[in-house]
SEKOLNU-469898 format. One line per field, with one value per residue: y, x, z of N, C-alpha, C, CB in turn; residue in three letters. Coordinates in nm, 4 decimals, padded with zeros to 6 digits, always signed. Each point is the difference from the previous one (the first is absolute). Glycine has a CB too. Layout:
BEGIN
n_c2	Y,...
n_c1	X,...
n_c3	Z,...
ca_c2	Y,...
ca_c1	X,...
ca_c3	Z,...
c_c2	Y,...
c_c1	X,...
c_c3	Z,...
cb_c2	Y,...
cb_c1	X,...
cb_c3	Z,...
rest	Ala,...
END
This chain:
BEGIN
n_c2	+02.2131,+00.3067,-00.0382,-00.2324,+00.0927,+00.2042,+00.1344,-00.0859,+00.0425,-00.3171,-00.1611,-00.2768,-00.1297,+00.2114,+00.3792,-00.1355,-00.2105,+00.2154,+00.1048,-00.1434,-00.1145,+00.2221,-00.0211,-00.3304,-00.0064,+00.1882,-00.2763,-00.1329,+00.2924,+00.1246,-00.0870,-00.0840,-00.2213,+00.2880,-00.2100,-00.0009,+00.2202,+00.2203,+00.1358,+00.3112,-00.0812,+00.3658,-00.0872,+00.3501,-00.0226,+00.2348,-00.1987,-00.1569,+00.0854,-00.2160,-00.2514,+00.0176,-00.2702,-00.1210,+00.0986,-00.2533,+00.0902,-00.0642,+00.3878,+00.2987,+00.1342,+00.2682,+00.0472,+00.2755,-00.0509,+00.0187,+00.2291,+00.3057,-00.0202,+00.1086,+00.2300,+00.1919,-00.1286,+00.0651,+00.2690,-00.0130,-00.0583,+00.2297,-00.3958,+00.1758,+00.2909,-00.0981,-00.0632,+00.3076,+00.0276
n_c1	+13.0900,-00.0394,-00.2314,+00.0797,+00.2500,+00.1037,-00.0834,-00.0329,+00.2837,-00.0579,+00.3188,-00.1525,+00.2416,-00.2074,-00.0076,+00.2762,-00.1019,-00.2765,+00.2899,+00.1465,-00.1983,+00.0341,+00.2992,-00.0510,-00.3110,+00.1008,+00.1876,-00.1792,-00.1208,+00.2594,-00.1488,+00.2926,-00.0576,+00.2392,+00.1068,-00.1752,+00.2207,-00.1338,-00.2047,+00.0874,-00.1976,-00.1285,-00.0693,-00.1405,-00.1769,+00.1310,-00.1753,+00.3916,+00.2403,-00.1614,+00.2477,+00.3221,-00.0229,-00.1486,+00.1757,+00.2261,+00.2729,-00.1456,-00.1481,+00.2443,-00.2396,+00.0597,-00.0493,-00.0879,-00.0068,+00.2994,-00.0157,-00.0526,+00.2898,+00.2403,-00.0648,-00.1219,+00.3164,+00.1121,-00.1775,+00.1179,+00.3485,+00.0303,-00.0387,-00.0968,+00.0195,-00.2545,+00.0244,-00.0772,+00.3330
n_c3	+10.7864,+00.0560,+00.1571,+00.1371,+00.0958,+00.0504,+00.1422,+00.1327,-00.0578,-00.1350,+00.0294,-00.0147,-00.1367,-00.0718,-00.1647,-00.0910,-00.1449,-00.0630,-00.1876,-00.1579,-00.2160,-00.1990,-00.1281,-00.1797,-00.1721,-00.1971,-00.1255,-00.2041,-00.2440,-00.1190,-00.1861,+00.1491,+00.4164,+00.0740,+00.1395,+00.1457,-00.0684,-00.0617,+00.2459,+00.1054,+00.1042,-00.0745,+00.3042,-00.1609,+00.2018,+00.1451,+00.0129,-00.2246,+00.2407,+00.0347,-00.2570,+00.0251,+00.2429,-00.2335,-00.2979,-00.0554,+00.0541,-00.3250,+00.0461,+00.0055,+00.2944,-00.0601,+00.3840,-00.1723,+00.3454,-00.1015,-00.1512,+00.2347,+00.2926,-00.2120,-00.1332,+00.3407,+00.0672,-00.2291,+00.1245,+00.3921,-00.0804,-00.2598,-00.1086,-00.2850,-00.0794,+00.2275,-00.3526,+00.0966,-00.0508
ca_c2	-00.0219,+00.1268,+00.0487,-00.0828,-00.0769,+00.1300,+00.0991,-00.0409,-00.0269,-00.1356,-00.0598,-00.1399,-00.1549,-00.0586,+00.1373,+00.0122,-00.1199,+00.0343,+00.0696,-00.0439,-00.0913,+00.0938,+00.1004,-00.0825,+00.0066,+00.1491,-00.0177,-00.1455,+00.0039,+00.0896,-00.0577,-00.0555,-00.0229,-00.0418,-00.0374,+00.0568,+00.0577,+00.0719,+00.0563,+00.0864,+00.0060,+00.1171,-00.0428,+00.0865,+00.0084,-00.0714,-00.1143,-00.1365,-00.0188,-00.0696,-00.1197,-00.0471,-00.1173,-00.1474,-00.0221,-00.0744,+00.0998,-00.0304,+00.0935,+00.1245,+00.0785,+00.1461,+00.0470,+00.1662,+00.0400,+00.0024,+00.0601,+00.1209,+00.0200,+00.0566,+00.0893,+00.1566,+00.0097,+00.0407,+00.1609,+00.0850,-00.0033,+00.0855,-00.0812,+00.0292,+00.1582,-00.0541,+00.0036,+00.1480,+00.1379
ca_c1	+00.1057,+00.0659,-00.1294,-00.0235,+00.1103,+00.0914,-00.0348,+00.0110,+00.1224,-00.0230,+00.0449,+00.0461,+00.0836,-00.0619,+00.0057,+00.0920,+00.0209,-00.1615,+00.0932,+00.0889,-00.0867,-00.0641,+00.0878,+00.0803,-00.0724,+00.0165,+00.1616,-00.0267,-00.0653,+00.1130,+00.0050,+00.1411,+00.0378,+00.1194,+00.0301,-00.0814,+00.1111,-00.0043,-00.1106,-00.0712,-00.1025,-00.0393,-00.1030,-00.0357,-00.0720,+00.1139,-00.0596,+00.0047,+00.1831,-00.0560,+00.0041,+00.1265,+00.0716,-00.0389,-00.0351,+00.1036,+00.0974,+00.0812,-00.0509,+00.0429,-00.0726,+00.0221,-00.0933,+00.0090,+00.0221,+00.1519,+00.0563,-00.0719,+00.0546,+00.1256,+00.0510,-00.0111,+00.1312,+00.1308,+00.0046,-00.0114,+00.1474,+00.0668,+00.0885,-00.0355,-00.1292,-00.1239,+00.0262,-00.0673,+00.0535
ca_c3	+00.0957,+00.0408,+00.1183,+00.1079,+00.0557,-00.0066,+00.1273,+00.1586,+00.0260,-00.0767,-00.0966,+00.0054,-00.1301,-00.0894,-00.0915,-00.0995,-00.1026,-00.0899,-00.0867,-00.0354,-00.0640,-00.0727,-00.0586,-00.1048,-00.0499,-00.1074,-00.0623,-00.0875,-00.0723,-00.1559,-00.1412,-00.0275,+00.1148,+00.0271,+00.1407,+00.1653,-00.0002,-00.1049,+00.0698,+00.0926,+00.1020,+00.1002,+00.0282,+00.0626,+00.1353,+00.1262,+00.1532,-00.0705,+00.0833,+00.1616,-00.0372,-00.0449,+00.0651,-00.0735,-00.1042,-00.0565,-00.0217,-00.1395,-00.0629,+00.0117,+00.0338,+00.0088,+00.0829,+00.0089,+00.1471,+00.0182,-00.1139,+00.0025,+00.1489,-00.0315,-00.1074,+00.0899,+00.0490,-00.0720,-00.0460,+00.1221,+00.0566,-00.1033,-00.0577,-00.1274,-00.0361,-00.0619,-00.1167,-00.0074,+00.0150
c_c2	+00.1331,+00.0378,-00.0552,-00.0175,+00.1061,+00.1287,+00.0489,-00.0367,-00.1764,-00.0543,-00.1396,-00.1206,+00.0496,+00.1562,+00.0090,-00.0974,-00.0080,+00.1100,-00.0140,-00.0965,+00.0767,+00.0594,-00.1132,-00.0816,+00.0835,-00.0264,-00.1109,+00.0382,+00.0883,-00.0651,-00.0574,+00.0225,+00.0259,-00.1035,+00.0335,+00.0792,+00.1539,+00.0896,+00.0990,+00.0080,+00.1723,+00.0087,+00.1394,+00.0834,+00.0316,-00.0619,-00.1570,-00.0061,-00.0870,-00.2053,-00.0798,-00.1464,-00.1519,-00.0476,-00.0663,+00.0499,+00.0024,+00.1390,+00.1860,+00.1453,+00.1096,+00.0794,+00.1434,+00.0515,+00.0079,+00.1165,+00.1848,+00.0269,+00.0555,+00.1053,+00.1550,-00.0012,+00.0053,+00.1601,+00.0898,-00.0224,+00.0611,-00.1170,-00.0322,+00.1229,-00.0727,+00.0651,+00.1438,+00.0949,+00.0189
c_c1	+00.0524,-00.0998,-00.0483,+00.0892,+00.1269,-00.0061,-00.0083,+00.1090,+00.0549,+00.1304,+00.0233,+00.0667,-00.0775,-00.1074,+00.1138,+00.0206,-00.1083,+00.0741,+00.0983,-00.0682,-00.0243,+00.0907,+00.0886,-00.0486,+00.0091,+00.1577,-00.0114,-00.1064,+00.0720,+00.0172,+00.1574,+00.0629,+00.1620,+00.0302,-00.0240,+00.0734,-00.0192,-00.0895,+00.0418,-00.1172,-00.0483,-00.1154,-00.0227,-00.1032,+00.0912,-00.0326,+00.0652,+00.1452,-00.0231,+00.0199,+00.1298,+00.1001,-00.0316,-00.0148,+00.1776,+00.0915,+00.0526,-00.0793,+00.0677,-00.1290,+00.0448,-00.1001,-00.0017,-00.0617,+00.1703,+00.0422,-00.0520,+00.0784,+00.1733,+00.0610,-00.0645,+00.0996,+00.0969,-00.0233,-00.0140,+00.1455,+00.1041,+00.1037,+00.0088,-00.0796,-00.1050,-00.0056,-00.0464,+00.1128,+00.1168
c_c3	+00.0527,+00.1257,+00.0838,+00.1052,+00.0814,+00.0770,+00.1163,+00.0198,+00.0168,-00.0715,+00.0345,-00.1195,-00.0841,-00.1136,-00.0495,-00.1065,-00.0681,-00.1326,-00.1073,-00.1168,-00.1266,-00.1130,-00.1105,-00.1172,-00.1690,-00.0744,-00.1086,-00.1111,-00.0986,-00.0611,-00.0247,+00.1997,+00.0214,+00.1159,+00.1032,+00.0437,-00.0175,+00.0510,+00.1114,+00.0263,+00.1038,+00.0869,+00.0655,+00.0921,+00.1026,+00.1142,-00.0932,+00.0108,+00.0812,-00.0664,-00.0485,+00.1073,-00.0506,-00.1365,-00.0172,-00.0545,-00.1665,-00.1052,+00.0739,+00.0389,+00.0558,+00.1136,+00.0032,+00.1387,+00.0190,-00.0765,+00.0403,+00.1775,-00.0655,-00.1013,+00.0509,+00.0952,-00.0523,-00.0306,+00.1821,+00.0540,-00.1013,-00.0420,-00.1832,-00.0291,-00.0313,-00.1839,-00.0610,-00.0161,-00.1318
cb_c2	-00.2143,+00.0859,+00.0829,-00.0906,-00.1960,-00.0836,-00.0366,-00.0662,+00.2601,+00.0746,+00.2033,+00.0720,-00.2642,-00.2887,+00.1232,+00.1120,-00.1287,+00.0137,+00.0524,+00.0492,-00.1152,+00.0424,+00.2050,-00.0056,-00.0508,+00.2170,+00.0544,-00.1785,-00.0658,+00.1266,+00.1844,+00.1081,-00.1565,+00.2115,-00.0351,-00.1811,-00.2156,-00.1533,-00.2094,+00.0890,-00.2953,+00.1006,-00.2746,-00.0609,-00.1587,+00.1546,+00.1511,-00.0081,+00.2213,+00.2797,+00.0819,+00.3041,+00.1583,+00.0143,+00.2009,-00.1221,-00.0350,-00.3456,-00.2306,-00.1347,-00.1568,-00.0196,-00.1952,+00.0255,-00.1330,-00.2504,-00.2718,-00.0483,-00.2454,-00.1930,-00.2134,+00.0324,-00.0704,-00.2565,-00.0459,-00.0243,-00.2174,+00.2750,-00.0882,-00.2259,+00.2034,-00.0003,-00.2604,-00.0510,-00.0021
cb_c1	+00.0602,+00.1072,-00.0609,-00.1109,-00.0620,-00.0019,-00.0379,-00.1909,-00.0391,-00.2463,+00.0802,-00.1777,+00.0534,+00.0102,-00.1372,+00.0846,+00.1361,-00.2370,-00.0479,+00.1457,-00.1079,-00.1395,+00.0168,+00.1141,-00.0729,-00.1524,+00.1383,+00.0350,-00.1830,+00.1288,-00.2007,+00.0440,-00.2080,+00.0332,+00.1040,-00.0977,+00.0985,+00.0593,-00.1234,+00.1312,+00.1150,+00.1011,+00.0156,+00.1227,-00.1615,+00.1170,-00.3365,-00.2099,+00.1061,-00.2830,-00.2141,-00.0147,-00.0029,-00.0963,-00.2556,-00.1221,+00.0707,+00.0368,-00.2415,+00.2049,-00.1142,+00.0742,+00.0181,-00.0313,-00.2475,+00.0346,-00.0246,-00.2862,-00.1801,-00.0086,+00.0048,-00.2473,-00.0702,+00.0504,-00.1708,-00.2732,-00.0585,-00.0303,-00.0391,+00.0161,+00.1325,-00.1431,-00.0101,-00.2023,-00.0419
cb_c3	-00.1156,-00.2588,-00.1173,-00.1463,-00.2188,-00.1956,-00.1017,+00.0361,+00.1060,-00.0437,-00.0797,+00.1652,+00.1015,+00.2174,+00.1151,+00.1612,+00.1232,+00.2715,+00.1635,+00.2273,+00.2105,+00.2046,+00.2467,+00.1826,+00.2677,+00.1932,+00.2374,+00.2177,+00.1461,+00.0574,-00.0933,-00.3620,+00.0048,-00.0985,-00.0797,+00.0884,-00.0793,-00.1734,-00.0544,-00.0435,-00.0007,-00.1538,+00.0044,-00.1410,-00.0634,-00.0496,+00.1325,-00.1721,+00.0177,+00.1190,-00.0351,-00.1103,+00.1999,+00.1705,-00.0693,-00.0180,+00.2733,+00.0311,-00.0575,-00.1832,+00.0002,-00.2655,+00.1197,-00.2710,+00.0929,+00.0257,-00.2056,-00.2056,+00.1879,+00.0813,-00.2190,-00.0047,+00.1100,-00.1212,-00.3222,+00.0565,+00.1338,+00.1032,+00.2620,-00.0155,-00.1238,+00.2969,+00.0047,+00.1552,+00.2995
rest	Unk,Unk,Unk,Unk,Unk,Unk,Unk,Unk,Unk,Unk,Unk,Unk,Unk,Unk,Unk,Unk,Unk,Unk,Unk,Unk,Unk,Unk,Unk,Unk,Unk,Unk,Unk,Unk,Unk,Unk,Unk,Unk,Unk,Unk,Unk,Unk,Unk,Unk,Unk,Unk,Unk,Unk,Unk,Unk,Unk,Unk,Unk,Unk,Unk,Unk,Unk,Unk,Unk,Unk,Unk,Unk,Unk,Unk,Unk,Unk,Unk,Unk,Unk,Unk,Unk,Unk,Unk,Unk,Unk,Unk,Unk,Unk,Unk,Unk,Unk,Unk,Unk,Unk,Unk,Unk,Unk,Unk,Unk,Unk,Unk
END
């Protein structure tokens, strides 16, 4: 899906809920299940942002395109020290 889809700038329902499927799949298989709640989701690709309008909100997905965008703007606006200086 990424290399087919994603890339190209692709996104459709039915790749996210292929996705989603997958992530809740991995959740249900822990030995001691918490509360769906309880889960994060990093989605560290960044073309698998693209997939967030259609994934399910009860789950908690972490997009590092985002996460990596806003946190070079807190440091290029000096709203935070980068961590170097």
């Amino acid at each position: 899906m990424i290399c087919t889809e994603l890339i190209k700038g692709i996104t459709t329902p039915s790749s996210a809920t292929g996705f989603a499927q997958v992530v809740q799949a991995t959740i249900e298989q822990e030995q001691h299940p918490a509360q769906i709640k309880d889960y994060g989701v990093l989605l560290a690709c960044t073309e698998l942002g693209m997939l967030l309008p259609y994934l399910p909100s009860k789950i908690h997905f972490l997009d590092t395109a985002s996460l990596h965008a806003t946190f070079a703007w807190k440091i290029a606006t000096k709203q935070i020290a980068a961590p170097w200086d």
